[in-house]
FIVO-48886 format. One line per field, with one value per atom (N, C-alpha, C, CB): residue number from 0; atom name; x, y, z. Coordinates in nm, 3 decimals. Atoms other than C-alpha are relative to their C-alpha. Glycine has a CB too. Layout:
! FIVO-48886
resi <- [NUM,...]
name <- [CA,...]
x <- [X,...]
y <- [Y,...]
z <- [Z,...]
END
This chain:
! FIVO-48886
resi <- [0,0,0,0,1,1,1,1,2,2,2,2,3,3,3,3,4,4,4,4,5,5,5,5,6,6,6,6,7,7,7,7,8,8,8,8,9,9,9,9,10,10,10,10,11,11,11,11,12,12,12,12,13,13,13,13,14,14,14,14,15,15,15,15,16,16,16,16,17,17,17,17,18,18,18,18,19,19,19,19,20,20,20,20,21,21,21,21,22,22,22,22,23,23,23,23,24,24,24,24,25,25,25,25,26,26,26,26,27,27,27,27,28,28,28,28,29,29,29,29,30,30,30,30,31,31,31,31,32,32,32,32,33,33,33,33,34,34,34,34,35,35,35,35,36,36,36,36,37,37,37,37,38,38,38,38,39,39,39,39,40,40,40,40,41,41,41,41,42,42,42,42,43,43,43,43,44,44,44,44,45,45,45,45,46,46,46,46,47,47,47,47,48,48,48,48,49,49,49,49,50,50,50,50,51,51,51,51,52,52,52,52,53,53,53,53,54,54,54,54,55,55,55,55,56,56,56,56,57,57,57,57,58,58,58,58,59,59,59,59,60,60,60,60,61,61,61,61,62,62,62,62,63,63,63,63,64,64,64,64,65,65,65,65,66,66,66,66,67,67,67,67,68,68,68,68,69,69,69,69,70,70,70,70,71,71,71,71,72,72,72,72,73,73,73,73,74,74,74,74,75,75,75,75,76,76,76,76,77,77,77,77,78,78,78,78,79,79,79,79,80,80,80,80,81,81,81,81,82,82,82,82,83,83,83,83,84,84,84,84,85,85,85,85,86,86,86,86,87,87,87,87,88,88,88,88,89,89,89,89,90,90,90,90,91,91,91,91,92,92,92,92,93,93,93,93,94,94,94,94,95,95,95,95,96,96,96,96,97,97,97,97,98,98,98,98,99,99,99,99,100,100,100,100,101,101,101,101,102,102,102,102,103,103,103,103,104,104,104,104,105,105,105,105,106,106,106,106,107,107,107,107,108,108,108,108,109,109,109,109,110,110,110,110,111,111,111,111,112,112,112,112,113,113,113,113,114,114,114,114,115,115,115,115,116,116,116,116,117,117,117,117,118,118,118,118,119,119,119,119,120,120,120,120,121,121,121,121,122,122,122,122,123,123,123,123,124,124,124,124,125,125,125,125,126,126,126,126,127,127,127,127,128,128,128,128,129,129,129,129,130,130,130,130,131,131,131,131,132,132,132,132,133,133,133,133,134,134,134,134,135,135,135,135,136,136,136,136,137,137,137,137,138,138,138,138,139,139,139,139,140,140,140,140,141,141,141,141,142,142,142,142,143,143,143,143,144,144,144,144,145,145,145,145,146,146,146,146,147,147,147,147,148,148,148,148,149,149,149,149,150,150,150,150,151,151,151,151,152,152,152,152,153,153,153,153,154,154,154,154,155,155,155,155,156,156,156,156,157,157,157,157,158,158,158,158,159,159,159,159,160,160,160,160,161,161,161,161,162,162,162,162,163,163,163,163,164,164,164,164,165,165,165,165]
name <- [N,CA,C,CB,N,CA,C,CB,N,CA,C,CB,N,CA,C,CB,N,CA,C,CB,N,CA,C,CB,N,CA,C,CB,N,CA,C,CB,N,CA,C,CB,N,CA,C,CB,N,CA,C,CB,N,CA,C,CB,N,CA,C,CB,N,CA,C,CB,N,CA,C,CB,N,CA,C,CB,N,CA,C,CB,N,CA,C,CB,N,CA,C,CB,N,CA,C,CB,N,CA,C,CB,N,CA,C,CB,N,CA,C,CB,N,CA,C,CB,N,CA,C,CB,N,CA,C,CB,N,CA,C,CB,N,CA,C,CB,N,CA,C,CB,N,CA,C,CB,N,CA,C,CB,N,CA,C,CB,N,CA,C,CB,N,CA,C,CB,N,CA,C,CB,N,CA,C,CB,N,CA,C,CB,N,CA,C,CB,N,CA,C,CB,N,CA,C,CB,N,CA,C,CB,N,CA,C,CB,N,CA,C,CB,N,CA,C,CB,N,CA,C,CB,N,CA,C,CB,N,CA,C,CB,N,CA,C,CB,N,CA,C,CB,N,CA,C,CB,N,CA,C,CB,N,CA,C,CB,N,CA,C,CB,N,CA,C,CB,N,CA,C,CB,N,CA,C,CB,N,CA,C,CB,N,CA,C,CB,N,CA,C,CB,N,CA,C,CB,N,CA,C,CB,N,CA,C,CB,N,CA,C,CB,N,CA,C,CB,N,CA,C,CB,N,CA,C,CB,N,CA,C,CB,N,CA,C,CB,N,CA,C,CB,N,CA,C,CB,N,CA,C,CB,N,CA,C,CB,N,CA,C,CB,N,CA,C,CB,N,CA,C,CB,N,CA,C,CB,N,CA,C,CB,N,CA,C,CB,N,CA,C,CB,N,CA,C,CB,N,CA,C,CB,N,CA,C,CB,N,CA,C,CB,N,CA,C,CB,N,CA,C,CB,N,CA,C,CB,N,CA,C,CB,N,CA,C,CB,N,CA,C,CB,N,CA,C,CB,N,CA,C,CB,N,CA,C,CB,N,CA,C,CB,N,CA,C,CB,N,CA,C,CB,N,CA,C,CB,N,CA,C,CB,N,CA,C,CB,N,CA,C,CB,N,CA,C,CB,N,CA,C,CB,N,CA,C,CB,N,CA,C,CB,N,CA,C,CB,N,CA,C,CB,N,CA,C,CB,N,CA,C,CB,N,CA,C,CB,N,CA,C,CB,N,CA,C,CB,N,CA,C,CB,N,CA,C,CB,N,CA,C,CB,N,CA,C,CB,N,CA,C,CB,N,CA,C,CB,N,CA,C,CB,N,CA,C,CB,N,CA,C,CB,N,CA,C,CB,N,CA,C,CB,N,CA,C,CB,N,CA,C,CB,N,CA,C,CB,N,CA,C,CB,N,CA,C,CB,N,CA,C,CB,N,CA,C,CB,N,CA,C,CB,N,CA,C,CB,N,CA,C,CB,N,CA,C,CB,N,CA,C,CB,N,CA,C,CB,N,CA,C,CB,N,CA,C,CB,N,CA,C,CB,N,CA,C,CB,N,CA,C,CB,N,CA,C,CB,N,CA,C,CB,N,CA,C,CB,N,CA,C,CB,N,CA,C,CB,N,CA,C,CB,N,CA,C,CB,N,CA,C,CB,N,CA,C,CB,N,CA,C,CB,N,CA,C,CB,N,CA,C,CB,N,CA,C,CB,N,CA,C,CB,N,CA,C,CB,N,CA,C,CB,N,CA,C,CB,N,CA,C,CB,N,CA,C,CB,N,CA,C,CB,N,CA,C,CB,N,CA,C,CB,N,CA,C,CB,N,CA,C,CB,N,CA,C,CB,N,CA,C,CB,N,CA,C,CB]
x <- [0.120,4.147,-0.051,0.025,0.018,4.184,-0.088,0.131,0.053,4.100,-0.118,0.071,0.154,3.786,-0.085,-0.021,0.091,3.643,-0.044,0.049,0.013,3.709,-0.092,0.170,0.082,3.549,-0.136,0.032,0.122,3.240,-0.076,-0.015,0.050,3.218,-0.030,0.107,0.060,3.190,-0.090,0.055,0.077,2.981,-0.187,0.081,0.107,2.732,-0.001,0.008,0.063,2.774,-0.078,0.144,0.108,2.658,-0.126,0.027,0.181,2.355,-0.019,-0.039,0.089,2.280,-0.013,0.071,0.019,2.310,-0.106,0.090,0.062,2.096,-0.155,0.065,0.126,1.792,0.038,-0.048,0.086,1.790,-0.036,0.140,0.004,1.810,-0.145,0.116,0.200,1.479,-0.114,-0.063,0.160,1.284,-0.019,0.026,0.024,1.406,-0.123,0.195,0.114,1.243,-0.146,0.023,0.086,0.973,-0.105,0.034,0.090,0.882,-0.032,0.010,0.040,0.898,-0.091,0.116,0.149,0.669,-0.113,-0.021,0.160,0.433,-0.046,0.013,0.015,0.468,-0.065,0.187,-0.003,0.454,-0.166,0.184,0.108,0.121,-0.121,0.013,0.092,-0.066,-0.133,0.057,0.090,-0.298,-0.085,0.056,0.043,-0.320,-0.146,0.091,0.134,-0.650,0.023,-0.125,0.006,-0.706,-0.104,-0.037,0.049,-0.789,0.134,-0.205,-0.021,-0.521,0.089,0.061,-0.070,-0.299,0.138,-0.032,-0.203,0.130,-0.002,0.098,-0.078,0.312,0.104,0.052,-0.085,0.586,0.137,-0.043,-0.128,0.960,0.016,0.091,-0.031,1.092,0.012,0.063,-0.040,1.081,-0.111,0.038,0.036,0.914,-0.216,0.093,0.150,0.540,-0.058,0.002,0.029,0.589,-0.069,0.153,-0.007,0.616,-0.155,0.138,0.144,0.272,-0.098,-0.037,0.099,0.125,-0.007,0.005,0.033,0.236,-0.111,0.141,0.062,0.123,-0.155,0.087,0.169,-0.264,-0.006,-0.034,0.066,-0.202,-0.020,-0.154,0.063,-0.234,0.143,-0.100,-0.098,-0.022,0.019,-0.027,-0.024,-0.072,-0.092,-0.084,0.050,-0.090,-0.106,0.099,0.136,-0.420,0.079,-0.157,-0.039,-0.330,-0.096,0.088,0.146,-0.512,0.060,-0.079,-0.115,-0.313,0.130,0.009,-0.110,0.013,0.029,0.007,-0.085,0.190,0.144,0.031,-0.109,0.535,0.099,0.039,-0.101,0.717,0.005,-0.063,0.050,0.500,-0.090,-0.079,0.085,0.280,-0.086,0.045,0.104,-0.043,-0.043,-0.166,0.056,-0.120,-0.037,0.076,0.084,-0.325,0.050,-0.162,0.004,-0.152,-0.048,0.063,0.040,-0.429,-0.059,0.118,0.027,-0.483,-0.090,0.100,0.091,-0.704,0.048,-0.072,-0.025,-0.446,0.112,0.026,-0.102,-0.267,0.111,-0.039,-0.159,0.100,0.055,0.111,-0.100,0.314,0.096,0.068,-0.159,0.570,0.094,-0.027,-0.075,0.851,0.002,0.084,-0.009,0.817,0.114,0.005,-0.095,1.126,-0.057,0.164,0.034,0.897,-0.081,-0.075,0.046,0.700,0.072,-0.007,-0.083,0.810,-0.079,-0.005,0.077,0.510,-0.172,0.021,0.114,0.146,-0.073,-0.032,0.012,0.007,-0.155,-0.067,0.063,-0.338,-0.014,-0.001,-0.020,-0.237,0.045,0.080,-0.079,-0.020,-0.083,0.082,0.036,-0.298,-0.141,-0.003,0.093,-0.562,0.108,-0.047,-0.099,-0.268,-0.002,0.131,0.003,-0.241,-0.156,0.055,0.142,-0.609,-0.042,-0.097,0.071,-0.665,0.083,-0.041,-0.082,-0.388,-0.025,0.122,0.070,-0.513,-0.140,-0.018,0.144,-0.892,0.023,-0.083,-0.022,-0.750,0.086,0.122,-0.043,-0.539,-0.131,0.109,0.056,-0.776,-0.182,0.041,0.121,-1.105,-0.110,-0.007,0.093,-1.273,-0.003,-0.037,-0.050,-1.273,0.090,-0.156,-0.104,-0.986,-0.076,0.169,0.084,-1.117,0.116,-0.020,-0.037,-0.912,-0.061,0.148,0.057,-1.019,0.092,-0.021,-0.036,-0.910,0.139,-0.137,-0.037,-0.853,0.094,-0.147,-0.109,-0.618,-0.092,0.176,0.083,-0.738,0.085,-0.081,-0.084,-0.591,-0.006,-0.027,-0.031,-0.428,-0.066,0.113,0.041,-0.579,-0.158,0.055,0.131,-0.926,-0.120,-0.008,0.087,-1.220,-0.115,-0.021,0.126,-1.588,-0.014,-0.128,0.035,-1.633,-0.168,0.044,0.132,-1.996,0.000,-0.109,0.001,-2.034,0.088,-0.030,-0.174,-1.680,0.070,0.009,-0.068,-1.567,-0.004,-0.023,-0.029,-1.423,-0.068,0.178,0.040,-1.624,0.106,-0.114,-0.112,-1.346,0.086,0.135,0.014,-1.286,-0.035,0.023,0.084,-1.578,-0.010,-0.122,-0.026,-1.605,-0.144,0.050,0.132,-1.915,-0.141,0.021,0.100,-2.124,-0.009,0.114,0.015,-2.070,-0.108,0.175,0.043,-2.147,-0.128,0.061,0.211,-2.528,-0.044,-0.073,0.026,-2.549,-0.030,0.112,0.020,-2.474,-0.050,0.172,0.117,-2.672,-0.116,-0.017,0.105,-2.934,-0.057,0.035,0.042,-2.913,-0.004,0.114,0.008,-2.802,-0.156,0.105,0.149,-3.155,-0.072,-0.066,0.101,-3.355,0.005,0.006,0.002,-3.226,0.037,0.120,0.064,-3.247,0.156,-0.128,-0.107,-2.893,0.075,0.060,0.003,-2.857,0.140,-0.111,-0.129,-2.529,0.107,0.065,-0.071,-2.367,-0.014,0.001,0.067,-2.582,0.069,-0.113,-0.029,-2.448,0.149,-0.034,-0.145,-2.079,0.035,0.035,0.041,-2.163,-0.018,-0.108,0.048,-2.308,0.142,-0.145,-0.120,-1.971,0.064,0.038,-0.078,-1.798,-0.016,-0.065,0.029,-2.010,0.040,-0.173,-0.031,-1.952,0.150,0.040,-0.124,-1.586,-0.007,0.103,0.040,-1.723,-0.039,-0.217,0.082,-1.893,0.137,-0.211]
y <- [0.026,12.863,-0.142,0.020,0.138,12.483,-0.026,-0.054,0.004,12.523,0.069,0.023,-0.059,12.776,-0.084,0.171,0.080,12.480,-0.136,-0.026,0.135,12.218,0.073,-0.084,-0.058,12.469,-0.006,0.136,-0.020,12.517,-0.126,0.093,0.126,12.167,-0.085,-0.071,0.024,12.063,0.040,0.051,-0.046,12.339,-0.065,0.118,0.059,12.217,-0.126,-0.017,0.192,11.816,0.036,-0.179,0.039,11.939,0.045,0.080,-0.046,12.112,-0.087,0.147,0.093,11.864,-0.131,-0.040,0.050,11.619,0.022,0.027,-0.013,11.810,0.029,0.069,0.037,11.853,-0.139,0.083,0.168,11.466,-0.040,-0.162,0.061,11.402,0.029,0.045,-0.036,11.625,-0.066,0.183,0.054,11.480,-0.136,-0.023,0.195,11.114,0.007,-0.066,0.003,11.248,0.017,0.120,-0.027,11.382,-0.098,0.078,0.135,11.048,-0.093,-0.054,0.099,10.835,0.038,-0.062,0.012,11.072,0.012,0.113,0.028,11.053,-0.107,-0.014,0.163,10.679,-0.027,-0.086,0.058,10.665,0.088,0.074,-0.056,10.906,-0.035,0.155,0.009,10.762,-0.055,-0.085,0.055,10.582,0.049,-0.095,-0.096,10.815,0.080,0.090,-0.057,10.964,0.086,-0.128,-0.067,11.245,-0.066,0.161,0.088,11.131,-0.124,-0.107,0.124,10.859,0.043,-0.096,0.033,10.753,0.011,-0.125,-0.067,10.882,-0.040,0.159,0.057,10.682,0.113,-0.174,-0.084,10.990,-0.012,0.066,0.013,10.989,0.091,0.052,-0.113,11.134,0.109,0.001,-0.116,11.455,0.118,0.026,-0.123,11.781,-0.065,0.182,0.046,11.637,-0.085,-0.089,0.110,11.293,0.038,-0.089,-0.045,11.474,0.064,0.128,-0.008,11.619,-0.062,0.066,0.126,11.327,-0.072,-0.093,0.054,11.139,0.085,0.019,-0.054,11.439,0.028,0.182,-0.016,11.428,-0.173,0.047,0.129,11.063,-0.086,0.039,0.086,10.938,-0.053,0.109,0.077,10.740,0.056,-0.128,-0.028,10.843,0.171,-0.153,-0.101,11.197,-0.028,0.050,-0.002,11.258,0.061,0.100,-0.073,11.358,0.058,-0.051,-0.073,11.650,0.051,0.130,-0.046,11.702,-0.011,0.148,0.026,11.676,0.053,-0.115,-0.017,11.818,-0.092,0.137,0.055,11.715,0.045,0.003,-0.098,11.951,-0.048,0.162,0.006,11.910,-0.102,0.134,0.043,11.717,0.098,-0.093,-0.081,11.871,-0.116,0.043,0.077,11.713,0.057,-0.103,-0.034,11.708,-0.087,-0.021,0.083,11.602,-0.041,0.000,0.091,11.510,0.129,-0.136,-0.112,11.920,0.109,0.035,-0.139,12.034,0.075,0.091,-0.090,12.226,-0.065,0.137,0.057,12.152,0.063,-0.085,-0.060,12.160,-0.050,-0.063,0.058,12.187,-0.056,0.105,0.078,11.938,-0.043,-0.157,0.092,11.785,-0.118,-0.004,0.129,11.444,-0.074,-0.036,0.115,11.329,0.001,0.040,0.006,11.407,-0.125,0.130,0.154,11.072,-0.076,-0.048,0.112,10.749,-0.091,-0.075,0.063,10.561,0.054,-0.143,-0.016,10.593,-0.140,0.085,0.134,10.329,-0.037,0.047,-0.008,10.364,-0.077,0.123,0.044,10.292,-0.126,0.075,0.129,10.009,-0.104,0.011,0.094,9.854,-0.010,-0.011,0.028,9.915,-0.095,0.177,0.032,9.787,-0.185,0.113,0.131,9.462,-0.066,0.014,0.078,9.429,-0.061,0.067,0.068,9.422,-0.126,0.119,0.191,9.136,-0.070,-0.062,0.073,8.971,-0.074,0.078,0.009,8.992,-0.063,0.135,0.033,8.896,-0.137,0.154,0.174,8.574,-0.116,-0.022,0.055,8.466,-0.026,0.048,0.043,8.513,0.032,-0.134,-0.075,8.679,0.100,-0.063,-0.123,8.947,-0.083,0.086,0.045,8.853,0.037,0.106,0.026,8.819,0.145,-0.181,-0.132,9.203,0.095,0.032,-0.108,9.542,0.039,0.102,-0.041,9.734,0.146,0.023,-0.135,10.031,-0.036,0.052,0.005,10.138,0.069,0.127,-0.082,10.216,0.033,-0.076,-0.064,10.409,-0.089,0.144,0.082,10.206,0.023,0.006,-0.036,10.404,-0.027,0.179,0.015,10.243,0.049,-0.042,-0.096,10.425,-0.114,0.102,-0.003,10.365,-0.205,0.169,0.159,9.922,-0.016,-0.073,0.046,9.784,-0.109,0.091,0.175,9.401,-0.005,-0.088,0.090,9.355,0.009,-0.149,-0.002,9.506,0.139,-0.086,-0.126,9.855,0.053,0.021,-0.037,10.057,0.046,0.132,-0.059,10.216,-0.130,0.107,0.079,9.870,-0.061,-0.027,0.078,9.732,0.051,-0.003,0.013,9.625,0.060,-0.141,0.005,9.818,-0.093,0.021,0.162,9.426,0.061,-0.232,0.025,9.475,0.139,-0.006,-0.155,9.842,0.021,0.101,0.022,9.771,-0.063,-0.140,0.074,9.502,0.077,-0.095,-0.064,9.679,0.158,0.001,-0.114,9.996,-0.049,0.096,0.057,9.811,-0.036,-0.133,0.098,9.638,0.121,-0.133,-0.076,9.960,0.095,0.054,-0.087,10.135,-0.087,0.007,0.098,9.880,-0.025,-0.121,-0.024,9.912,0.141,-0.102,-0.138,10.269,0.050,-0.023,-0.065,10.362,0.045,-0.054,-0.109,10.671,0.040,0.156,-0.006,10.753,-0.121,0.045,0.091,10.435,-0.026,-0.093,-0.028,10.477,0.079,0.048,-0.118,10.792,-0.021,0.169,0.061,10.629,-0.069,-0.069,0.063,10.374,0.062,-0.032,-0.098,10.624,0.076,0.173,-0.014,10.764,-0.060,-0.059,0.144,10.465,0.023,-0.160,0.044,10.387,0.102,-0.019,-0.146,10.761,-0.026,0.129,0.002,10.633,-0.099,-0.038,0.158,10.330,0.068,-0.113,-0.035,10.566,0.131,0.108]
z <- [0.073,5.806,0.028,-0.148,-0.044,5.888,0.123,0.026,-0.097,6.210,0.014,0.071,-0.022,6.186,-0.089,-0.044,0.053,5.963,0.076,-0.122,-0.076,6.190,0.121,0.056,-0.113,6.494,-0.024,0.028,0.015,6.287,-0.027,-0.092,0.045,6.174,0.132,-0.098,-0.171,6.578,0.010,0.119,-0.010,6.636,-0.101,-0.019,0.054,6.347,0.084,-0.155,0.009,6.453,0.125,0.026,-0.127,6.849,-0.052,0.157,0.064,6.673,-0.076,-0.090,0.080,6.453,0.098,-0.158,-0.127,6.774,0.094,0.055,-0.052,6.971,-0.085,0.076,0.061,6.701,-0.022,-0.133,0.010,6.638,0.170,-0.083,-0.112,6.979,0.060,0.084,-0.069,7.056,-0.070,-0.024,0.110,6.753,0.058,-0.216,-0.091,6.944,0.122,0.125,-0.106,7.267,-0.062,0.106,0.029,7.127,-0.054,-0.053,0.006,6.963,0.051,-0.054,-0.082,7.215,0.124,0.040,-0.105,7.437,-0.066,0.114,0.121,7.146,0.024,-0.173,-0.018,7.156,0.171,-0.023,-0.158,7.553,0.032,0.127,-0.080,7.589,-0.075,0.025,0.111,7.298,0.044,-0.110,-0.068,7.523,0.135,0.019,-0.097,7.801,0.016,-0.015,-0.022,7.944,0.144,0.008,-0.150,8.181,0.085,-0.003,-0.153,8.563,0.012,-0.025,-0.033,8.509,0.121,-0.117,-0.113,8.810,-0.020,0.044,0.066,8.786,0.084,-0.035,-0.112,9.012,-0.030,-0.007,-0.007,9.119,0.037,0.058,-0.030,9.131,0.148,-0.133,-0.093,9.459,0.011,0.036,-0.010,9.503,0.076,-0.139,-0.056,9.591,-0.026,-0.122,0.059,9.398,0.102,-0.146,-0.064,9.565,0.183,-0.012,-0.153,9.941,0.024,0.032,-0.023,9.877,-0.016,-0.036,-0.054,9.775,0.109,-0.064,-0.165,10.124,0.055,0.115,-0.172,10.325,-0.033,0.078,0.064,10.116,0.053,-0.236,0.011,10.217,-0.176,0.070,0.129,9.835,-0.056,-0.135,0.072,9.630,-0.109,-0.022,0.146,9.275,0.015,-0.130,0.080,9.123,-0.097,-0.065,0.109,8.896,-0.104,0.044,0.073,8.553,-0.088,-0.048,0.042,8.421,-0.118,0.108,0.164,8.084,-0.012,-0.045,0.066,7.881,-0.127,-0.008,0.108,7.631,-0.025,0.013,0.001,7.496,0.092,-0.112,-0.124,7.754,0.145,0.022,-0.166,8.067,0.017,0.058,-0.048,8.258,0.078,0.056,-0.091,8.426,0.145,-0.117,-0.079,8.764,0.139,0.005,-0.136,9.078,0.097,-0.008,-0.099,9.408,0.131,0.007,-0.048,9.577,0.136,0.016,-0.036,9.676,-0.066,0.015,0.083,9.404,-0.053,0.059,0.094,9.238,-0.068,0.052,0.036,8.978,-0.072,-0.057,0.008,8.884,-0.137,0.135,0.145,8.554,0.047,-0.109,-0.036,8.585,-0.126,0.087,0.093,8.387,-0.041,0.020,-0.010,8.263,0.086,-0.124,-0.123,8.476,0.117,0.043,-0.138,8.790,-0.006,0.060,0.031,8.635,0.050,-0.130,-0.010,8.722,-0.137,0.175,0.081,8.527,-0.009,0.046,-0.008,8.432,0.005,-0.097,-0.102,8.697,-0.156,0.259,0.040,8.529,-0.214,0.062,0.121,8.164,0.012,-0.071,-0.037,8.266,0.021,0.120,-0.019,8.379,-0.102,0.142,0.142,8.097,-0.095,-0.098,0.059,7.897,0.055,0.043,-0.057,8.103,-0.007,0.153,0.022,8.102,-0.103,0.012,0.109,7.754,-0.087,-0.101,0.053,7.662,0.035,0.013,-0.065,7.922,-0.064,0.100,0.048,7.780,-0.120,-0.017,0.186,7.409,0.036,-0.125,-0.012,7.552,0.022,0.158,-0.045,7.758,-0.056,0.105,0.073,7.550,0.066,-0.027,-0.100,7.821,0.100,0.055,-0.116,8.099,0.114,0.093,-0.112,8.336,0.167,-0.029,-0.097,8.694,0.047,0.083,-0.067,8.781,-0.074,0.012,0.045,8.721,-0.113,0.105,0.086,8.424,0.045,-0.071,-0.125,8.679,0.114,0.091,-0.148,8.945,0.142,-0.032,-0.169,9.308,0.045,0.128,-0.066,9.531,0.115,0.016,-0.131,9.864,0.088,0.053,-0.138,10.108,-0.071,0.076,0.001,10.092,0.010,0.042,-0.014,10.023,0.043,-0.138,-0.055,10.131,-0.071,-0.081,-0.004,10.151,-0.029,0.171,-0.022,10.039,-0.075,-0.032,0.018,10.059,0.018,-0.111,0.013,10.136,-0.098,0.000,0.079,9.845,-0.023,-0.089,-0.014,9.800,-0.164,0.038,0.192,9.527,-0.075,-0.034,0.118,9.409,-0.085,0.093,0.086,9.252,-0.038,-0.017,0.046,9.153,-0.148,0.082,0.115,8.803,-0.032,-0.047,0.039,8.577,-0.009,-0.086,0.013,8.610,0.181,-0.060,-0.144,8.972,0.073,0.070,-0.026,9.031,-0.015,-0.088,0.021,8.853,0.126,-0.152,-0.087,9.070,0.164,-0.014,-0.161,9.422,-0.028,0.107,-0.019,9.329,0.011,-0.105,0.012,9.233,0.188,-0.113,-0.139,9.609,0.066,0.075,-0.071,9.745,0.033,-0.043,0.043,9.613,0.083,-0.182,-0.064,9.752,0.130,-0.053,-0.177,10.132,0.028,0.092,-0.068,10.125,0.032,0.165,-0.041,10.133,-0.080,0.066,0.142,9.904,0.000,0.009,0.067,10.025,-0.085,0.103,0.094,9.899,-0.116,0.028,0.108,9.596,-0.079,0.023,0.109,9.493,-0.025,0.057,0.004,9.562,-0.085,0.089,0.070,9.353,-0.191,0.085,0.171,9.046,-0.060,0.038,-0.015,9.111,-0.134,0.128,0.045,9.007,-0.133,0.048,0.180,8.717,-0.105,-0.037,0.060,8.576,-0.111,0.159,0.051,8.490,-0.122,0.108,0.123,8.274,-0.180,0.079,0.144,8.038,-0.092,0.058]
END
């Protein structure tokens, strides 16, 4: 009898072990996605995800939703994939809204970087500066210039851009 109390009394502690342990996860990916926005940038742990981002050429997975289970993401093929949060490494994108706005609140003003992450492989340059990180001040600015010499595709590259501001 001793012993079928002590068996069940294990049995309960791993179950009562394994519910606290999920309500732990569960709060800290509450805590960890609280800021999150779809489109942001997943830097990817090695594996099967990562290998299709090289061969698209891209660095960061798009993230197109989340639950507490899964991640939703796009590597960089237009379709996207349920994953596990361990296929994460970080969310590049947050990290750096995150850095921006301490930044902006020390310093008392907009910090001379973007808010945003770009992707490495360089997209479309105008003035010597890649739109994909030009700041919303800037983006008026070089449409504005772009309209005025007649060059609609960099224009609409540009409108692009701004699209993410709003």
């Amino acid at each position: 009898m001793i012993v079928l109390g002590i068996i069940l009394g294990v049995i309960l502690l791993i179950l009562a072990m394994i519910g606290v342990g999920g309500s732990i996860q569960d709060k800290n990916r509450r805590a960890k996605c609280k800021n999150w926005k779809v489109g942001d940038k997943l830097a990817l742990c090695r594996g099967k995800y990562n290998d299709i981002l090289e061969h698209r050429k891209k660095e960061y997975a798009i993230l197109n939703g989340w639950d507490l289970e899964h991640l939703y993401i796009d590597c960089g093929d237009n379709m996207t994939y349920q994953v596990n949060w361990s296929v994460m490494n970080f969310n590049k994108s947050a990290t750096w809204r995150k850095n921006y706005e301490e930044a902006k609140k020390v310093m008392g003003c907009d910090p001379g970087f973007s808010g945003g992450v770009g992707e490495s492989s360089i997209g479309r340059i105008y003035n010597g500066k890649p739109i994909d990180v030009m700041s919303e001040i800037e983006c008026e600015v070089y449409l504005k210039k772009a309209l005025e010499e007649e060059d609609y595709d960099t224009a609409e590259l540009i409108r692009k851009r701004m699209e993410k501001f709003r």
